[in-house]
Structures are given as C-alpha cells and as structure tokens.
C-alpha positions as CSV (number, residue, x, y, z in Angstrom):
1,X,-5.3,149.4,-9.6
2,X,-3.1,151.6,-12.1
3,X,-4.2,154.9,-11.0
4,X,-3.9,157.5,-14.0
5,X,-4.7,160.5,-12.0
6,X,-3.3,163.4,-13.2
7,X,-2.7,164.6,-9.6
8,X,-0.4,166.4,-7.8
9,X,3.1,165.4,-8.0
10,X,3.7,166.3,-11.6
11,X,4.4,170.2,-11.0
12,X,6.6,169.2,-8.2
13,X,9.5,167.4,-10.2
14,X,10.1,169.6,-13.6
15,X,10.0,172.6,-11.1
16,X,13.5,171.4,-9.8
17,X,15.0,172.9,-13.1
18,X,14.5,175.9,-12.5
19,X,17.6,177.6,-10.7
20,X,15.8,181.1,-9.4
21,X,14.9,181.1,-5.8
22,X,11.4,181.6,-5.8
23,X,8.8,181.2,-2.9
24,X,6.4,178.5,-2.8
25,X,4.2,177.8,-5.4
26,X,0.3,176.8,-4.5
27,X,-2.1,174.9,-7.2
28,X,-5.4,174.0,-6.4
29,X,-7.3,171.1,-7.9
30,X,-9.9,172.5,-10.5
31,X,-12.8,169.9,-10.2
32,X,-14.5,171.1,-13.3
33,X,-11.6,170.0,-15.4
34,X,-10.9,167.4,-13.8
35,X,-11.7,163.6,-13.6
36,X,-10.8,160.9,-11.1
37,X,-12.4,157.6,-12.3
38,X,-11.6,153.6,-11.9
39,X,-12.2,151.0,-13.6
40,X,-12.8,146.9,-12.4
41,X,-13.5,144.4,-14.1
42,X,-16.5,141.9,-13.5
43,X,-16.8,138.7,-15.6
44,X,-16.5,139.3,-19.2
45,X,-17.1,143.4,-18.9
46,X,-15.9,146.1,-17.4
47,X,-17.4,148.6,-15.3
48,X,-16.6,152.1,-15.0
49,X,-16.9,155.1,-12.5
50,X,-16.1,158.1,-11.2
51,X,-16.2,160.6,-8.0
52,X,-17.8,163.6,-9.0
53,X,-16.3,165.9,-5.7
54,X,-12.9,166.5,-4.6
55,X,-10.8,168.5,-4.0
56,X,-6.5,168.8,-3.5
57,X,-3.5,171.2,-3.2
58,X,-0.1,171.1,-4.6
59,X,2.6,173.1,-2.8
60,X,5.8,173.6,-5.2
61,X,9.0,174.2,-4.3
62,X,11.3,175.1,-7.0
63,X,14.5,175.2,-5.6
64,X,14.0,172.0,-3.4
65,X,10.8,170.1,-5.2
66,X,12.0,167.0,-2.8
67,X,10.2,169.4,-0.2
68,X,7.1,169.6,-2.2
69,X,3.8,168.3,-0.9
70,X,0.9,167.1,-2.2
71,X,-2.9,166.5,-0.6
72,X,-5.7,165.3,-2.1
73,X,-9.7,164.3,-0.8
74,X,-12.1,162.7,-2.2
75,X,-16.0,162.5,-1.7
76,X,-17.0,159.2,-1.2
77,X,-20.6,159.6,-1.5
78,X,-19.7,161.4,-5.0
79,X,-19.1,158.3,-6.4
80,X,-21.0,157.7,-9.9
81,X,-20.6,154.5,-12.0
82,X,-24.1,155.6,-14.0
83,X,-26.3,153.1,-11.9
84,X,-28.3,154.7,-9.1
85,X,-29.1,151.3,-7.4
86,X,-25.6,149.7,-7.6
87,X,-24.2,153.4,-6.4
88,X,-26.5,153.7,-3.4
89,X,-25.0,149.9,-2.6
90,X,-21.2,151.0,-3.1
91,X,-22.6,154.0,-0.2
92,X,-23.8,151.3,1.9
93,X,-22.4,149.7,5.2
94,X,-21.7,146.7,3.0
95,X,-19.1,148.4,1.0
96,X,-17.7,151.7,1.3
97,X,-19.7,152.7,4.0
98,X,-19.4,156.4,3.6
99,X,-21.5,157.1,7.0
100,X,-18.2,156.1,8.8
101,X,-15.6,156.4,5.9
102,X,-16.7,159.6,4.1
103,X,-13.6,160.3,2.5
104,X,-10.9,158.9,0.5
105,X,-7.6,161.0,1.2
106,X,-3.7,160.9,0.1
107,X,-0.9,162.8,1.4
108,X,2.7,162.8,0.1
109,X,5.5,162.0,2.3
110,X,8.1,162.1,-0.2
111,X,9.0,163.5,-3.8
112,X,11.3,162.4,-5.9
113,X,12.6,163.7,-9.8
114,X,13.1,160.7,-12.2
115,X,13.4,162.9,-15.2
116,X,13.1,165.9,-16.9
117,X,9.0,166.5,-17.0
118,X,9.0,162.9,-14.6
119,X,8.9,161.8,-10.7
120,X,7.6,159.7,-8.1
121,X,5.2,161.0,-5.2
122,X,5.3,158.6,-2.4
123,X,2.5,159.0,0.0
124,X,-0.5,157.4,2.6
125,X,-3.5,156.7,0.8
126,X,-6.7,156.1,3.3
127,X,-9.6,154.4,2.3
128,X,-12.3,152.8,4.3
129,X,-10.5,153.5,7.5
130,X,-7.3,151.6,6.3
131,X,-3.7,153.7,5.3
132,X,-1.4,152.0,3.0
133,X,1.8,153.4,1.3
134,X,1.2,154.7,-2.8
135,X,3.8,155.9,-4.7
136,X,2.6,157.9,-7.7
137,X,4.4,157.8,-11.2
138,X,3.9,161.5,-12.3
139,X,4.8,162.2,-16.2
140,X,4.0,166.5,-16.7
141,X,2.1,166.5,-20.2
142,X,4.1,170.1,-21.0
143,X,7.0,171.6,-19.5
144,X,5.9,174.4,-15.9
145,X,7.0,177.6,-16.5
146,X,7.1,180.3,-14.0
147,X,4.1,182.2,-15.2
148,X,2.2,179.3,-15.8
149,X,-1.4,180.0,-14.2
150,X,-2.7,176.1,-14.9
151,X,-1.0,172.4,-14.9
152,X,-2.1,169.0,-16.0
153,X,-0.5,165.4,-15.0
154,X,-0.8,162.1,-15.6
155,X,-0.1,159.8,-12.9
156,X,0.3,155.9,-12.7
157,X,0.5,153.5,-10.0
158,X,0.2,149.5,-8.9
159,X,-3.1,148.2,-8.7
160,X,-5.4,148.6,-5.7
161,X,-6.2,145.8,-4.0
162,X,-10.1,145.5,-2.5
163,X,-8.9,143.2,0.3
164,X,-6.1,145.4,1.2
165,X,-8.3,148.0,2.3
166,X,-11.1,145.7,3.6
167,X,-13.4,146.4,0.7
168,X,-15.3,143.0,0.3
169,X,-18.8,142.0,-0.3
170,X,-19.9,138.8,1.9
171,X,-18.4,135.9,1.3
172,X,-21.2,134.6,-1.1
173,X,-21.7,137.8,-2.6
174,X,-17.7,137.4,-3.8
175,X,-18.0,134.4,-5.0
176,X,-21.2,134.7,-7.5
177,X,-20.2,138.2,-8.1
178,X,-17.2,138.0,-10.1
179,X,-15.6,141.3,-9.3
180,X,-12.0,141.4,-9.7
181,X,-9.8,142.1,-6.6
182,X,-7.5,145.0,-7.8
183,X,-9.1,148.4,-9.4
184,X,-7.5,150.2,-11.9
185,X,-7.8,154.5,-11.2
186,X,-8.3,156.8,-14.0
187,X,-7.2,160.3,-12.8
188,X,-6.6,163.5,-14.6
189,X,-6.1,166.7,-12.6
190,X,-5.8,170.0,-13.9
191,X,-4.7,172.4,-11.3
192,X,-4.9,176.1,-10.9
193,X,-2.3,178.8,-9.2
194,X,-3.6,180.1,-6.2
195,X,-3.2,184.0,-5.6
C-alpha cells in the first residue's frame, strides 16, 4: 500500500532549521480538512475508500526534530467506500472486525531529516490486533514557520500487505474475489497549532 497521508512527520523535519530554542510545538489533526483514504484494486477496477473519523497529534521539536513524535488513530467503523452493504461487511467478524479491533493506530519511534522540507517517520502501525514497523516518507508542501497556525503533508510509504496483518476473506471467498493483496493509502492531513 503507498500510503499518501499527509500526516504527521512532515512538520517535524523542516523544523530542524530553525536555530532558536523554542519549546515544543503541538498540532492537532483537523478532520475536516482532512482525508485518509485507500485504494485496492479488484479485477479490472479499482475501488476506493475512506475513514471518515480520526484523529492525531504532532509534537515538534525544533531544536532536536529527531525527538519529535507523532500519533495518529483511526476509527475503524468510520470506514466509507460508498457501499453500505460491502461497508457493513469490511465491519464484520469476517474482515476488520471492529467489535474487537476498533481502531487503527500509528506511533512514531523515530524521526529522521532527509532534506530541506523532507524526512522519514519510522513508527508501529496496529491494525486488526497485529503491529508491524512503517516508515513514512514525509515531503512539507511549503516551508513551517514559526508563526505558522496550520501545516499540510504528504506522506508515502510501501504497500500494505492484507496477509501481513491477517486481513483475509475465506479461502474461497479469496480466490473468486479477486482483491489484490497490498492497499495503496491516500492521506492528506492538515494540522492545527494547539494553544
């Protein structure tokens, strides 16, 4: 899965440029301008969805970003892909099961600056029940200032792979199915300053 999700780690890495000592900066998540999607394809289409609730936190450091941190959770049962009957499925005890696995969470262990407005945010992702090392490619669409009251980010990653994280239909139900094994993520956070 590529995940595009213009999360966290962006706001960490330029903030290493800046020489003042300042305290800790916090952003929060702002859902309503924000989008965290995916994207799989099955047979000849493709089909695409979203979780409509979430919420994350960005802690910056600007003298030391590399002691940054990043957290992030999503809703599970938010998830929208614009078919009622397939979503109440995806809800189901035969996929995500969200009455056990209600959330879908990440939290960075690591940051690292790659370039001027660029880093990489390594971190456990946790989905259905399983945690697996991610490591987030952050690019910062426009340069942080110190006064800046919003950010935005774009972030890549590797695919996801559905077996990884035990997120298989039934045996038959994989093989007619044809539902690709990794998922791409579509993410674009825009974050506020806390006060």
């Amino acid at each position: 899965m590529k995940m595009r999700t213009r999360f966290v780690v962006s706001l960490i890495l330029p903030a290493a440029l800046s020489s003042a000592a300042l305290a800790n900066e916090t952003y929060k998540f702002d859902q309503s301008q924000s989008t965290i999607g995916f994207k799989v394809h099955q047979f000849l289409g493709t089909t695409n969805g979203r979780f409509t609730k979430f919420s994350g936190e960005i802690d910056i450091d600007r003298e030391h970003p590399e002691k940054s941190s990043v957290s992030a959770k999503i809703d599970v049962r938010s998830i929208d892909t614009g078919i009622q009957k397939r979503d109440d499925h995806l809800r189901s005890a035969d996929f995500f099961n969200v009455a056990k696995f209600p959330e879908i969470t990440f939290k960075s262990r690591s940051v690292k600056q790659t370039g001027p407005q660029s880093g990489d945010i390594l971190g456990d992702f946790t989905m259905h029940g399983v945690t697996r090392p991610v490591t987030l490619h952050v690019k910062l669409p426009s340069p942080l200032s110190n006064e800046a009251k919003q950010t935005r980010w774009v972030v890549t990653a590797e695919p996801l792979k559905r077996r990884e994280f035990n997120l298989m239909f039934s045996q038959g139900a994989e093989a007619v199915s044809g539902i690709s094994q990794t998922v791409a993520i579509n993410i674009e956070v825009e974050a506020t300053r806390a006060l």
